[in-house]
N, C-alpha and C positions, 0 to 999 in steps of 0.2 A: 658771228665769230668764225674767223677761218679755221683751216687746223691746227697751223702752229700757234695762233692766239690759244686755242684750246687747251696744246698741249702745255705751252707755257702757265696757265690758267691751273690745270692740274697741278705740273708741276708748284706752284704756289700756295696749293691748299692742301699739298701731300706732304710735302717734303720742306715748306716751309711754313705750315698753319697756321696759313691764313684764311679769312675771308678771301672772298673776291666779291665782283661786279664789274660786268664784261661791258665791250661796246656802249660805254658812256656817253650819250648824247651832250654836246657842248649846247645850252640854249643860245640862240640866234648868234648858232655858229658856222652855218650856211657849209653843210657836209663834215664839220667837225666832232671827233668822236675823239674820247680816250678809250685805249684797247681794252686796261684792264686797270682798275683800282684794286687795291690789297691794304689788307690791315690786319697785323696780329695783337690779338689781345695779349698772347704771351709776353709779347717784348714793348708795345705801343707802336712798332716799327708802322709807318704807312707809307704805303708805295703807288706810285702811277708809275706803269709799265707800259713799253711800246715794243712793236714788234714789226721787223723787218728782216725776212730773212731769204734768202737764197742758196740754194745749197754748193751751188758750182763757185769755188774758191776766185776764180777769175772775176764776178759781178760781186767779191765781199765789199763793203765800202773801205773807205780810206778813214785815220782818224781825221781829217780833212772835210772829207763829205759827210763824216757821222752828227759834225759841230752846225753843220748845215740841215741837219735834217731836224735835230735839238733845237735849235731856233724856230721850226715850224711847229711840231709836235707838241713841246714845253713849253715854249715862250709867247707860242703862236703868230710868228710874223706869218704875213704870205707869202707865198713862192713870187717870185721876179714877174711867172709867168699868167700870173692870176689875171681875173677881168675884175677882183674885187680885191682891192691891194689895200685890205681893212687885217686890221690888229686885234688878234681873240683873245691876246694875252688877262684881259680883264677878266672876259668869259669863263676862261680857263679858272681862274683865280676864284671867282662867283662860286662856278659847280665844287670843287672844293671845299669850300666855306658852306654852302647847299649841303651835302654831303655826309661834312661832319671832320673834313679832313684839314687838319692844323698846317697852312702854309710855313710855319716855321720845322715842323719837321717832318714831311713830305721827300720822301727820296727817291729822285725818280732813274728810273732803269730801263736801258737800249737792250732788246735781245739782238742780235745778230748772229749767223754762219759762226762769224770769227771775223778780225780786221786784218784787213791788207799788210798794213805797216802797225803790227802794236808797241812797238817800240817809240812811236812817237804817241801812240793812245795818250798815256797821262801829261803830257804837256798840253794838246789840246785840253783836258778836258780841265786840266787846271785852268787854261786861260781864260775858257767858258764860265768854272766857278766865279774866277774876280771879276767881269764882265754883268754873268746874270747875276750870282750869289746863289744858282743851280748847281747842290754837288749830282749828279749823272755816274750812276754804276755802267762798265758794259759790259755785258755777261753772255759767253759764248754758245748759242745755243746746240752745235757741236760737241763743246768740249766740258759743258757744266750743266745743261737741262737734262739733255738725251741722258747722257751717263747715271747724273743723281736719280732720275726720276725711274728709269731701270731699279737703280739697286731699292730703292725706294717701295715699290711696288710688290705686290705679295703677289700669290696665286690663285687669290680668291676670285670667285667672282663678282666681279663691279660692275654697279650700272650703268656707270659713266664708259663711253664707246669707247674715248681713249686708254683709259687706265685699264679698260677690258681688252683693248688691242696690247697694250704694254705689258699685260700678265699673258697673254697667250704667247707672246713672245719668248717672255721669260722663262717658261715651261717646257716650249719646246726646244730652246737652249740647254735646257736641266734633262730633257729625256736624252736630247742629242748627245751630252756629255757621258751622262750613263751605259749609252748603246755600245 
């Protein structure tokens, strides 16, 4: 799991309490992984989450290329450029059902920076619904993880590195403010 899977991971079982279950092996899915599975018992809500992020505003994707990347991830076509131009979309569907996770209410979520163009966001992601029949959240990891998971976070100490880097942060924002 990289960082910002991590953090998004955190974020998910803090501030949205859930389960998780990281780097998902897809069986004989030749390098395919889901990021993070999530499930809360409070709501039944279940998510597969992906993550993609960059922080320089210039390489954010388009909602263009975001519908291109939901076709690989979600749907699991392959890329144009593959030497194995095989469809995991089953596989995908398998570890789910594996799992415990109900294809019918599975909602799955893109983190990103933020999009280039969000103004045109919901019309892709509509035309992706009637196409897949995948509703796709996208959620800015700028402007809704970072922020939530800050205020989220207390001053205890955690053992988790993240939420322990996130409260030492927090702290010395509050002595800062103080001084």
């Amino acid at each position: 799991m990289n960082t910002v899977e991590h953090i998004v991971e955190s974020y998910f079982r803090l501030c949205r309490k859930c389960f998780t279950y990281s780097d998902v092996k897809v069986e004989n899915g030749n390098n395919r992984q889901m990021d993070i599975l999530a499930v809360s018992l409070l709501t039944g809500d279940q998510f597969h989450i992906e993550c993609s992020v960059t922080h320089r505003e210039c390489w954010c994707p388009t909602a263009e290329k975001l519908v291109s990347e939901f076709e690989k991830k979600f749907s699991g076509v392959p890329r144009p450029d593959s030497a194995k131009l095989k469809n995991y979309g089953g596989m995908i569907a398998t570890m789910y059902q594996r799992l415990g996770i109900d294809l019918g209410k599975i909602k799955r979520i893109w983190i990103c920076w933020t999009v280039k163009d969000p103004d045109n966001l919901n019309l892709h992601l509509r035309n992706y619904h009637s196409r897949t029949g995948y509703l796709v959240e996208v959620i800015s990891f700028r402007d809704r993880i970072l922020p939530e998971l800050m205020a989220t976070v207390s001053t205890a100490n955690y053992d988790d590195e993240v939420l322990r880097t996130f409260s030492l942060i927090k702290e010395w924002q509050n002595q800062k403010e103080e001084a």
